[in-house]
C-alpha positions in Angstrom: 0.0 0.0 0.0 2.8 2.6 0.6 4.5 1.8 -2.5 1.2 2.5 -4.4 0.9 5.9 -2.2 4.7 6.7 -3.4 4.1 5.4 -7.1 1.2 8.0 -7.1 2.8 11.4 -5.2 5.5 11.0 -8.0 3.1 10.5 -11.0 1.5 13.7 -9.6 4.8 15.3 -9.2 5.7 14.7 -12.9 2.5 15.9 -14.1 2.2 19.4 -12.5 2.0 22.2 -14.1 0.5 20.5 -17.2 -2.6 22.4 -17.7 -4.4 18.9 -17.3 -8.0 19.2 -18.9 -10.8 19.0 -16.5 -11.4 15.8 -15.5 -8.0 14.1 -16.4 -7.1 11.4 -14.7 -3.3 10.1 -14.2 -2.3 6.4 -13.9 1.0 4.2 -14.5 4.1 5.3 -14.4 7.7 3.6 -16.1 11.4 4.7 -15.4 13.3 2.0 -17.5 13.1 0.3 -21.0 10.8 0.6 -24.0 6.9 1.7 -23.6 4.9 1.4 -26.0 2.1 4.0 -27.0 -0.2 3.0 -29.3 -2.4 4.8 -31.8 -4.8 4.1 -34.2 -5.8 1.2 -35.4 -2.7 -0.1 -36.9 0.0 2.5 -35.1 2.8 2.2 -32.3 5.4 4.8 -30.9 8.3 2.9 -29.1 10.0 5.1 -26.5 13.2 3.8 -25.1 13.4 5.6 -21.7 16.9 4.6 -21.7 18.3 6.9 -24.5 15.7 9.7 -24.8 14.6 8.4 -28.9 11.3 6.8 -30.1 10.3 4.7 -33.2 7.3 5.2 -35.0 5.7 1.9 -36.1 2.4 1.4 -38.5 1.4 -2.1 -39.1 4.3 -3.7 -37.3 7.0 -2.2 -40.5 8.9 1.3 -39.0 8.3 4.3 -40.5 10.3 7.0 -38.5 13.2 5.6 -36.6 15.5 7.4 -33.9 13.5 10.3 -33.4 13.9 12.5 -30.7 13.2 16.4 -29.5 15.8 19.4 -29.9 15.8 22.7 -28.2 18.3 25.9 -28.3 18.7 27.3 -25.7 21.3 30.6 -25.0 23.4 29.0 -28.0 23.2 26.1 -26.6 21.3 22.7 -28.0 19.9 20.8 -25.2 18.0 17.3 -26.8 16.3 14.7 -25.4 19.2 12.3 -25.7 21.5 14.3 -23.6 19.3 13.5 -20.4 19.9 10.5 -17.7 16.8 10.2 -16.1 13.1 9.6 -17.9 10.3 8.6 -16.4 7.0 7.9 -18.4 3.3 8.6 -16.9 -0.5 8.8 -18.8 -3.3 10.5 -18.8 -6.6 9.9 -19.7 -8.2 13.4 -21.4 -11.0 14.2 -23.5 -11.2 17.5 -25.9 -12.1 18.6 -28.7 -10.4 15.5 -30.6 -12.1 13.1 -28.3 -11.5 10.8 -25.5 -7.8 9.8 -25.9 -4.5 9.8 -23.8 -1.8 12.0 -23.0 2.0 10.5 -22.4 4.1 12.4 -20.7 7.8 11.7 -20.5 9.5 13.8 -18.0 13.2 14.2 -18.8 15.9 15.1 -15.6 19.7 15.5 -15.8 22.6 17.7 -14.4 22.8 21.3 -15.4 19.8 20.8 -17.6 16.0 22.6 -17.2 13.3 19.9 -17.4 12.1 18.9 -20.1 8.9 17.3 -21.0 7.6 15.2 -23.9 4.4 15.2 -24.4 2.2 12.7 -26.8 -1.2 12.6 -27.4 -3.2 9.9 -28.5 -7.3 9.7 -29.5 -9.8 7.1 -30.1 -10.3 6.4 -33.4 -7.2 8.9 -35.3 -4.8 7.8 -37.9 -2.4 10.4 -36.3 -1.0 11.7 -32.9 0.0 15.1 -31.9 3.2 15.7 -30.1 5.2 18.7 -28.0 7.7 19.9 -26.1 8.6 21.8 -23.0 11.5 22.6 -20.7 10.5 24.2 -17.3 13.5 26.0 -14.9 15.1 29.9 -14.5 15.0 32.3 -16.8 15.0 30.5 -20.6 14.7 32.0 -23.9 14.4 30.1 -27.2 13.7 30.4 -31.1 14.1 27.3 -32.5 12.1 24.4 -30.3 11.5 20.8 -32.6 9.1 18.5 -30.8 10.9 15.7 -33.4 13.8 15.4 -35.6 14.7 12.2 -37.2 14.9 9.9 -39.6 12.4 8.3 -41.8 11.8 5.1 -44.4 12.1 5.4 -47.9 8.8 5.4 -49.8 9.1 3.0 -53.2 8.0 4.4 -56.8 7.5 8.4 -57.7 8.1 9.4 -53.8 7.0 13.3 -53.5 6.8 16.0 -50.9 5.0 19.2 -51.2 6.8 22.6 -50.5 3.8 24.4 -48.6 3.7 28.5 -48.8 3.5 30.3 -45.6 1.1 33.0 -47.0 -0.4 33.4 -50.5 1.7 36.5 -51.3 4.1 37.2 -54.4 2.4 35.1 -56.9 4.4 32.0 -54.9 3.2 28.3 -55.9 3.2 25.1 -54.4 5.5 22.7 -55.6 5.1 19.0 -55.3 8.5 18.2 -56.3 10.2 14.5 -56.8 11.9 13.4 -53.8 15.0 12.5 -55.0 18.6 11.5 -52.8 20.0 14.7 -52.3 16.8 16.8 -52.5 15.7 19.0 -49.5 12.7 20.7 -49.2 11.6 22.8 -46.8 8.0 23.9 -46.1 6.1 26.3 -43.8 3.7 24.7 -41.3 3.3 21.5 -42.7 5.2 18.5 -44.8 4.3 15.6 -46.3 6.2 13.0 -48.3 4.3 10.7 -50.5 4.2 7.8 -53.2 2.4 9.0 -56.3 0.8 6.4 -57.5 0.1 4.0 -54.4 -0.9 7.6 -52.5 0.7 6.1 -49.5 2.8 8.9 -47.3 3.0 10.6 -44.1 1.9 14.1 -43.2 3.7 16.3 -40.3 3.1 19.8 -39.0 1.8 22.4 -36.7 -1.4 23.1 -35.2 -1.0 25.6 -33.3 0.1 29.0 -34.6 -0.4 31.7 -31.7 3.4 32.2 -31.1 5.4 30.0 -33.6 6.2 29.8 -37.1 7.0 26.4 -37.7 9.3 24.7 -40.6 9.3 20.9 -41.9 12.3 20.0 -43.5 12.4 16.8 -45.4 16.0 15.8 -47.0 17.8 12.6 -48.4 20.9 12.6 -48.5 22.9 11.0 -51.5 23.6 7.8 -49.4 19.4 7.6 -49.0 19.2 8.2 -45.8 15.7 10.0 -45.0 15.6 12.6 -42.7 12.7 15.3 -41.1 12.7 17.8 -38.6 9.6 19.8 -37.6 10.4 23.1 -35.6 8.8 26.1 -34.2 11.1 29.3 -34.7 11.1 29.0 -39.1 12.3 32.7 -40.3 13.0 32.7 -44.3 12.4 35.9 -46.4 12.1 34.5 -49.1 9.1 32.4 -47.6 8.2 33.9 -44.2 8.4 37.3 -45.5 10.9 38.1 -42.7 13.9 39.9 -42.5 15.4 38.6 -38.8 15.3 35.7 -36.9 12.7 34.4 -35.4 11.5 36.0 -32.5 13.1 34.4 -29.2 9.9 32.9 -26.8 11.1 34.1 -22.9 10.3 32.5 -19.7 10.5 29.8 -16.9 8.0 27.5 -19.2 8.2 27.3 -22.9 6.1 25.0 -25.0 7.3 24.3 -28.9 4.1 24.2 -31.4 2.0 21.2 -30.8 2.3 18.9 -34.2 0.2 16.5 -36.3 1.7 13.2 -37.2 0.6 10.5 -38.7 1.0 8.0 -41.5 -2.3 7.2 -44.1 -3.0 4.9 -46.8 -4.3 7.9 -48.9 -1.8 11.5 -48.7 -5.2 12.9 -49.1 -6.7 11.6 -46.6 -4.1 12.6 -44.3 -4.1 16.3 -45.6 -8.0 16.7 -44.9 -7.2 15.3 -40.7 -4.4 18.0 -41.0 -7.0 20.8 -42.0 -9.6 19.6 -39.5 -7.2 18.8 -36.8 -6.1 22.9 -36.8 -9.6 24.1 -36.6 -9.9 21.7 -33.1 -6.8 22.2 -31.8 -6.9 26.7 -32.3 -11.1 26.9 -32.6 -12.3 29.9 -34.2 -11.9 33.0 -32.7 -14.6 34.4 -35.1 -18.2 33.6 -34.8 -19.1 30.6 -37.1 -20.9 31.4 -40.6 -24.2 28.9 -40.9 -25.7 30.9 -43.7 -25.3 29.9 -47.1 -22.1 30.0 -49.5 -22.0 33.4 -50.2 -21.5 34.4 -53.4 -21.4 37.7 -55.2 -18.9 40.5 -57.1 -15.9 42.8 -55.8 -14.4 45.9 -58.2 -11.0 44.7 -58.1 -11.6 42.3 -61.1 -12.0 44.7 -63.5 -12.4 48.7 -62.4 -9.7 48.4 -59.7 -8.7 52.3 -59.6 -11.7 53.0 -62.0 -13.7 52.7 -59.7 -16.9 55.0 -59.0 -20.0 55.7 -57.2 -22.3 55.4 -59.9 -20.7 52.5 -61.9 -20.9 50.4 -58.3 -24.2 51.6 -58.3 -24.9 50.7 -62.0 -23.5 46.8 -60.8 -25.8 46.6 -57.5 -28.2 47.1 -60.5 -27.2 44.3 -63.2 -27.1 41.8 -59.8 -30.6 42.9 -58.8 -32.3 43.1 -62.3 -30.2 41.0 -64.2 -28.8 38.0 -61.9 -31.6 38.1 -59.8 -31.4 34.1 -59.5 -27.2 34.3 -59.0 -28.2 33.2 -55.3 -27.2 30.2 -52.9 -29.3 32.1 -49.9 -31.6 35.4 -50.6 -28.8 37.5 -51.4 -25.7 38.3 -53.0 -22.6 40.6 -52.0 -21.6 43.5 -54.1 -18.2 44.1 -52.8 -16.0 47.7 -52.8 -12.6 46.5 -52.9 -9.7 49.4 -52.8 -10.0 52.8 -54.1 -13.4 53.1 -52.5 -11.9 55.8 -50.4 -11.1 57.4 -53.9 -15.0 57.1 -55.3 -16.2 58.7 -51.2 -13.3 61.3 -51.2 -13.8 60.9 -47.7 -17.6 61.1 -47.8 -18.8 58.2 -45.5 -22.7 59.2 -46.6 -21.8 58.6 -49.8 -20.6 55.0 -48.8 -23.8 55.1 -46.8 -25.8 55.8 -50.2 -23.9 52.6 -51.5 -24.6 50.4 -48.7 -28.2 51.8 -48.4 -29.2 51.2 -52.2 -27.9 47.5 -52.0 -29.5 46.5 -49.1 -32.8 48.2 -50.9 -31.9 45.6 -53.9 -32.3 42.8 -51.9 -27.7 42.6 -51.8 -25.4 42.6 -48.9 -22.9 45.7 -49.5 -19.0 44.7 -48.6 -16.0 46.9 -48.1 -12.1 46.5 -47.9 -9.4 47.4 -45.4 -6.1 46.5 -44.7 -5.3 47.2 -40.9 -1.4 46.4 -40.9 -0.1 48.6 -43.5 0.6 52.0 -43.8 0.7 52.3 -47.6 2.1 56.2 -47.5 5.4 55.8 -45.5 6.6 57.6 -48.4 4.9 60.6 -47.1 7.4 60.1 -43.9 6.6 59.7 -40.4 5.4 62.5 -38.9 1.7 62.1 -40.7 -0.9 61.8 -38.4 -2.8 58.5 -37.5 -6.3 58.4 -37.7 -8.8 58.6 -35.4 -5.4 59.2 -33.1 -2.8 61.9 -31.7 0.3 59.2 -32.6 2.4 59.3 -36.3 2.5 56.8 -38.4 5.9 57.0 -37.5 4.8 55.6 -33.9 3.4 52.4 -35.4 6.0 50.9 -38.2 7.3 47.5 -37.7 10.9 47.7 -36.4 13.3 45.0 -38.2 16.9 46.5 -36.6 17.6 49.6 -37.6 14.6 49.8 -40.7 11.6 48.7 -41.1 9.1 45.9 -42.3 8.1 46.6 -45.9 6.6 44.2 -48.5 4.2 44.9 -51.6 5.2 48.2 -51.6 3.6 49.1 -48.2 5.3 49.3 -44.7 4.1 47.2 -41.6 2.8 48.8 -38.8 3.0 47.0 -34.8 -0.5 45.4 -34.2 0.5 45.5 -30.7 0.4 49.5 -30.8 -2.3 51.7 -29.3 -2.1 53.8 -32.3 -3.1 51.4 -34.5 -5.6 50.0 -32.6 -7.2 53.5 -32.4 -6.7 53.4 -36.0 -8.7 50.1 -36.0 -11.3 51.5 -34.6 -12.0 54.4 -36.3 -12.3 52.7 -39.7 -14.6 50.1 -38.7 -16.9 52.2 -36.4 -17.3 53.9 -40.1 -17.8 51.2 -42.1 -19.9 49.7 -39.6 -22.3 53.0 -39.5 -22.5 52.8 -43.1 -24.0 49.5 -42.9 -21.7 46.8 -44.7 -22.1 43.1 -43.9 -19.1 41.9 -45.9 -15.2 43.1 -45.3 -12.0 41.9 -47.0 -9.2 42.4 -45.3 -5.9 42.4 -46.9 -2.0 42.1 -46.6 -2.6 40.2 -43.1 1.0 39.2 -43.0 2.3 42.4 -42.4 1.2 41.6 -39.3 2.9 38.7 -38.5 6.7 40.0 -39.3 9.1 39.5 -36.5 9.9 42.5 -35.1 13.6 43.7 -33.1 10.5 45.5 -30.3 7.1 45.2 -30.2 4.7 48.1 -27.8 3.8 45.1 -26.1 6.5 44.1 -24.3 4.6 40.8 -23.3 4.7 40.0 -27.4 8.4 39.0 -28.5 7.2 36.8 -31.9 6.0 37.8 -35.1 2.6 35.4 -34.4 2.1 36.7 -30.9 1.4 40.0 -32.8 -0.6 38.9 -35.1 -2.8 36.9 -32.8 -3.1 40.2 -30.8 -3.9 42.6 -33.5 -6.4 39.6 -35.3 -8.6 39.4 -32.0 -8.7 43.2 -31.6 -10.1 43.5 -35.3 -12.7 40.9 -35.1 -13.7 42.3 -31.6 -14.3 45.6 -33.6 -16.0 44.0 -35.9 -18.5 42.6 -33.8 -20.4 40.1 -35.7 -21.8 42.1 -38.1 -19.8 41.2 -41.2 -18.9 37.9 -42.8 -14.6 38.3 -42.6 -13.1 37.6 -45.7 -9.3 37.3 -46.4 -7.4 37.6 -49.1 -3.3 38.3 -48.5 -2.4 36.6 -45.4 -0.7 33.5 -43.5 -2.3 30.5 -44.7 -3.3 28.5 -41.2 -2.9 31.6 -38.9 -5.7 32.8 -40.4 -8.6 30.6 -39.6 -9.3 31.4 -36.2 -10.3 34.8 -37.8 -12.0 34.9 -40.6 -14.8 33.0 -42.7 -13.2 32.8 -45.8 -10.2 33.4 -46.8 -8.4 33.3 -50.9 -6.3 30.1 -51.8 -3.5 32.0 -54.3 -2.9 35.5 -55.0 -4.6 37.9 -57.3 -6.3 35.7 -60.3 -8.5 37.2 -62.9 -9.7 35.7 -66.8 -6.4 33.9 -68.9 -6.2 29.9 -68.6 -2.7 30.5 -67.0 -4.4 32.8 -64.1 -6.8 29.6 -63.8 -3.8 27.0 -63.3 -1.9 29.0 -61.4 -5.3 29.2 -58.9 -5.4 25.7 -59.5 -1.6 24.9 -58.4 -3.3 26.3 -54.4 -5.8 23.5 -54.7 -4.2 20.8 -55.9 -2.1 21.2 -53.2 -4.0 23.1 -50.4 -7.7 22.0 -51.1 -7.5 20.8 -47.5 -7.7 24.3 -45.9 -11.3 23.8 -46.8 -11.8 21.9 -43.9 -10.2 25.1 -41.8 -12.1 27.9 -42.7 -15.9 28.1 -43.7 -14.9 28.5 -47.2 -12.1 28.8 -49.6 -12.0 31.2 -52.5 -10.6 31.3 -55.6 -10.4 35.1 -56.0 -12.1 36.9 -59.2 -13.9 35.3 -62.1 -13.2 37.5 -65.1 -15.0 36.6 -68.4 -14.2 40.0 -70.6 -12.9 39.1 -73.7 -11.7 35.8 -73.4 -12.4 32.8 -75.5 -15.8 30.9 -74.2 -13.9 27.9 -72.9 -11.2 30.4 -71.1 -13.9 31.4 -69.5 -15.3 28.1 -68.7 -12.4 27.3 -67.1 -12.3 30.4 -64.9 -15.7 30.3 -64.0 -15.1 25.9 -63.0 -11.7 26.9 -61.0 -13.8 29.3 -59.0 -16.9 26.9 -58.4 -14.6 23.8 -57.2 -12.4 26.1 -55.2 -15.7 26.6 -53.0 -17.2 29.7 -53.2 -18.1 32.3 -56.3 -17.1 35.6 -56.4 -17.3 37.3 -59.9 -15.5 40.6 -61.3 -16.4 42.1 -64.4 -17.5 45.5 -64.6 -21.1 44.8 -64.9 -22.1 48.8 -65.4 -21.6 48.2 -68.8 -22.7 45.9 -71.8 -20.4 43.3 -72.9 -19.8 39.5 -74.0 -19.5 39.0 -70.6 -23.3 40.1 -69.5 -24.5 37.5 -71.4 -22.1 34.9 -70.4 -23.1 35.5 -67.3 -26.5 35.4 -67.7 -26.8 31.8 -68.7 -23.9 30.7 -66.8 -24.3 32.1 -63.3 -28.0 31.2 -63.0 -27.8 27.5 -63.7 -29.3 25.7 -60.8 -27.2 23.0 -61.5 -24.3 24.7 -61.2 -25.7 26.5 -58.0 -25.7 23.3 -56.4 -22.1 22.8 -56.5 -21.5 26.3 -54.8 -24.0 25.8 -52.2 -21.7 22.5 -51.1 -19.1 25.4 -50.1 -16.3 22.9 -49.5 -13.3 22.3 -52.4 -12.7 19.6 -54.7 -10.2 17.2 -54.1 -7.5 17.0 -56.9 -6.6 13.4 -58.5 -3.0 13.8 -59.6 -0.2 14.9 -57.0 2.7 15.0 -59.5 2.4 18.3 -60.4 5.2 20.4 -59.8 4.1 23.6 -60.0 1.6 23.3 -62.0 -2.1 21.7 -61.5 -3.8 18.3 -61.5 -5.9 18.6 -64.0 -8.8 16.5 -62.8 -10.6 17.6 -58.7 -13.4 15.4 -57.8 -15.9 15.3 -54.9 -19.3 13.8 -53.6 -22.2 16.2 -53.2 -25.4 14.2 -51.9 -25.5 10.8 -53.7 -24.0 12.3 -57.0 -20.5 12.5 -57.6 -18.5 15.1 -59.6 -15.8 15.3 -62.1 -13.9 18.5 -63.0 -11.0 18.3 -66.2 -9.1 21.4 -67.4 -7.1 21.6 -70.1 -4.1 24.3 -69.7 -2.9 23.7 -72.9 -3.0 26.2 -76.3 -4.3 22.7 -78.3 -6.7 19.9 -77.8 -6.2 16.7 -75.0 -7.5 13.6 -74.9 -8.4 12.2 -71.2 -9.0 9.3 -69.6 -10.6 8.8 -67.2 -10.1 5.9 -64.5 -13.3 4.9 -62.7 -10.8 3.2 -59.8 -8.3 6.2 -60.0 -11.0 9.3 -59.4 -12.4 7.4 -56.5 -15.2 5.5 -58.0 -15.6 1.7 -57.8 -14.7 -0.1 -61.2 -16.8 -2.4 -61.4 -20.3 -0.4 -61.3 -21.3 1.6 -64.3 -21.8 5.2 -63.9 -24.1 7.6 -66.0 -23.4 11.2 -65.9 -24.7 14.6 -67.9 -21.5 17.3 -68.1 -23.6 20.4 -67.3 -22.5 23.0 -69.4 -23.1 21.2 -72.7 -25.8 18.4 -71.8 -23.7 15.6 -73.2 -24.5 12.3 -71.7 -21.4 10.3 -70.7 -21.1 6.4 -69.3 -18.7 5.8 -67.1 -17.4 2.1 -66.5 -13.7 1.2 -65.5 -12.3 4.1 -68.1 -14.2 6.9 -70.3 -12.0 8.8 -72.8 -12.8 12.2 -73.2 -11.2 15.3 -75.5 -11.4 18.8 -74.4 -10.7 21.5 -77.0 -7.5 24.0 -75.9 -7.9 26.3 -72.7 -11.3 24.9 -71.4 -12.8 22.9 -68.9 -16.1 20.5 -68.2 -18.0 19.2 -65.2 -19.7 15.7 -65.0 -22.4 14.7 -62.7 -22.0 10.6 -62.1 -24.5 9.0 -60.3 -24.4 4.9 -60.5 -26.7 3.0 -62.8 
């Protein structure tokens, strides 16, 4: 009985200061030799308390060996290995992933802080999530990795996927060959894969309130396979930034909690990832149950052309014209920059805007970028508004300059100046009665900074996490959020929709290169309420250019269109017949993005996305080339079973198409087609 009693004071002991959820409950406890954790239905970490590394088994065959954590700390690199004692303990918890497990390891040794390693498995997941702390003094730190290791070769066209850290610059994805000597090195999340089997792992970050976190995968030209996930990534060239990483101070630091897990389909594995980011950091912003919205914004065509009465003249078309252009009862008509130039200041004439929409039956939107200060040129002494401090005041300081990217200059979302500034445009824009916003260039926000106002914020995502829930408390529910420039994951506790790839208007190449962010990030879907694929142009182009545009837009998730619709052209009628198809409308009321077919892209697109709305299934092909393609199409391949016959209509042209093992299909240059399938 004593022994038991001493067994439990030290479980107890190694468990304090955990943040334990309510209800947790502690048992067991192991000093010496191998534990296993096991996961899943088919998965097994092997910790050897002995040397401080861990296996990672699936089906009984290894598929990350001699893993282990890796902190710096003062110049110093303190690992797990370096430790003599371990002593293992488990939890039973239950969140927002479930009821499941946490296994602590708690790490002791001479001269060393504590550390702790922390895994936690869930009933039911393919995957676990894993972190790291180290507890003791006064520490500091910028580069923590929960694991780095090694892992097993993949057989056949073995790929990983470089992964963007924002959607800025026009940068792709690129799902590269993994090769011996090939490194790649991608911003929140990795993943290495086999083609053709689809067989791979995924690994990254899911939390992203005061890391930025790198995966690098390399193989050396020996083939040995290695990966490291860390929190404290700083690239310019990806990250935007022009310093190191922001160092994380105190007596406790915690590295980014990370997804791992190994899945029969990459895919698969890439859609847990997306969900598994919206459990782990919920939504700071209200959630959006209305329907998809869908709607227009000026920047597609009138940018700088903007005016009052050609917005006015397109409120018009939408209510007269497109009056069945609807997923709910309404549609937005969107002001995107340069609406301060058509109100010259004038909110009533904003007011007029917003009023006249809503009399239309339409939702009026707006734009604002609250992290830039586009006229640094002007110097620093301008006044703020809706504040006594200068501009001056509020710029991002990056050693002895400042932050500027896209030719505008960050300001410190931790100021008070720029939250006054904050405030005074959306008490405006809220008076004058808009329900949508866009916000743009969200990353400026999230630059590491040499000082930030807040001395309590020393990271470039603290900042941004700080400034991000002082906007949406401003905006107070009244407007469905909407970003377009900003950091991919970072992002989704804030808004409701947020843009895949950069600015994207009418040519086929504009349409691939949206398509290259969903081939490869379709699985953000499952992060925010939507995904969007930016403008849908029709102007000139050639009919199928335009097909193409307006499919990349409708399997990206939601619909936003952009010609300037306060005048008569090719593309009025276009729209017209296009736009108002109910059975195209049923595809934008899903919301949620296609899931591409190929993953051997490059940088370029798969050409066929798929999903299941309701008991029909759906086909999207795009051809990217100036000539004709022949297709075809694998029942077994596209996710369909072989051996049932399928009958489908494509919806744009009413052909009838059968569907059993393989259909062969040609699509004339620069267009696209949609299939309906249901089984015979």
């Amino acid at each position: 009985m004593l022994k038991r009693y001493i067994r439990y004071f030290i479980l107890i002991s190694a468990i304090v200061g955990l943040g334990l959820p309510s209800g947790a409950k502690a048992f067991a406890l192991k000093n010496a030799g191998t534990i296993d954790i096991n996961y899943g239905a088919n998965g097994k970490i092997s910790y050897n308390l002995n040397s401080g590394t861990l296996n990672v088994y699936v089906n009984n065959k290894a598929v990350f060996t001699n893993m282990y954590s890796s902190v710096a700390l003062k110049g110093d690199t303190v690992t797990s290995k370096l430790y003599t004692e371990r002593k293992y303990s488990v939890v039973h918890i239950s969140d927002g992933f479930g009821k499941g497990r946490m296994h602590i390891i708690m790490l002791t040794g001479k001269g060393l802080p504590q550390m702790r390693q922390i895994f936690y498995t869930y009933q039911g997941k393919q995957f676990f999530l894993a972190e790291t702390e180290v507890n003791g003094g006064k520490l500091e730190s910028n580069y923590m990795a929960p694991l780095v290791g090694n892992f097993i070769p993949l057989n056949g066209d073995m790929r990983t996927i470089f992964v963007p850290f924002d959607n800025d610059t026009f940068i792709s994805y690129n799902a590269m060959p993994f090769e011996q000597g090939k490194t790649n090195v991608s911003a929140e999340v990795g993943v290495v894969y086999n083609d053709r089997s689809r067989v791979g792992f995924v690994a990254g970050s899911v939390e992203h309130g005061t890391w930025k976190t790198g995966v690098k995968v390399s193989s050396s030209v020996f083939g040995i396979n290695q990966i490291s996930i860390w929190g404290g990534y700083s690239d310019k060239a990806i990250t935007r930034d022009h310093i190191a990483h922001g160092m994380v101070k105190g007596s406790h630091l915690k590295s980014p909690k990370i997804l791992i897990g190994y899945f029969d389909d990459w895919r698969n594995g890439m859609e847990e990832y997306g969900k598994a980011n919206r459990i782990a950091d919920p939504p700071y912003v209200f959630n959006w149950i209305k329907p998809t919205p869908v709607g227009w914004n000026s920047w597609g065509v009138l940018q700088d052309k903007l005016t009052y009465e050609k917005a006015i003249k397109v409120a018009g078309y939408f209510a007269d014209s497109l009056k069945f252009f609807r997923t709910g009862h309404t549609a937005y008509i969107d002001l995107d920059a340069y609406w301060d130039f058509m109100s010259k200041g004038d909110y009533g004439k904003l007011k007029q805007f917003a009023d006249y929409c809503t009399a239309k039956g339409l939702q009026p939107g707006v734009y604002w970028a609250p992290f830039t200060d586009w006229g640094h040129k002007g110097g620093p002494d301008r006044k703020v508004e809706g504040s006594n401090y200068k501009f001056g005041d509020l710029w991002t300081k990056v050693g002895d300059g400042y932050h500027d990217i896209d030719g505008a200059r960050a300001i410190d979302p931790t100021h008070p100046g720029t939250r006054q500034r904050i405030d005074y445009f959306i008490s405006k824009l809220k008076a004058c009665g808009f329900k949508m916003i866009k916000i743009d260039f969200l990353g400026h926000g999230a630059a590491e900074s040499t000082k930030f106002y807040d001395t309590t914020v020393t990271t470039g995502m603290q900042a941004y996490r700080k400034g991000m829930e002082y906007l949406v408390d401003q905006l107070g529910g009244q407007m469905f959020i909407y970003a377009a420039i900003s950091p991919s994951l970072a992002t989704g506790r804030y808004v409701h929709s947020r843009r895949i790839a950069c600015d994207a208007f009418k040519t086929i190449e504009h349409t691939k290169y949206t398509l290259n962010s969903v081939t490869n990030g379709w699985w953000q879907t499952y992060l925010y309420n939507f995904v969007d694929a930016d403008h849908v142009v029709l102007d000139h182009q050639t009919e199928g250019e335009n097909r193409a545009r307006m499919l990349s837009s409708a399997i990206t998730g939601t619909f936003i269109t952009g010609d300037d619709f306060s005048s008569d052209g090719p593309w009025s009628g276009h729209a017209k017949e296009w736009y108002q198809n109910s059975e195209f409308l049923k595809i934008i009321q899903c919301g949620k993005a296609f899931r591409p077919v190929e993953g051997n892209t490059g940088q370029g697109a798969s050409s066929m996305f798929v999903r299941q709305i309701g008991d029909s299934f759906y086909l999207a092909v795009f051809n990217y080339n100036s000539k004709a393609q022949a297709f075809v199409i694998d029942a077994k391949r596209i996710g369909l079973n072989p051996g049932h016959s399928y009958s489908g209509t494509e919806l744009f042209h009413n052909n009838k198409v059968i569907l059993k093992n393989t259909l062969n299909i040609e699509l004339p240059a620069a267009d696209a087609i949609i299939i309906k399938l249901k089984i015979n």
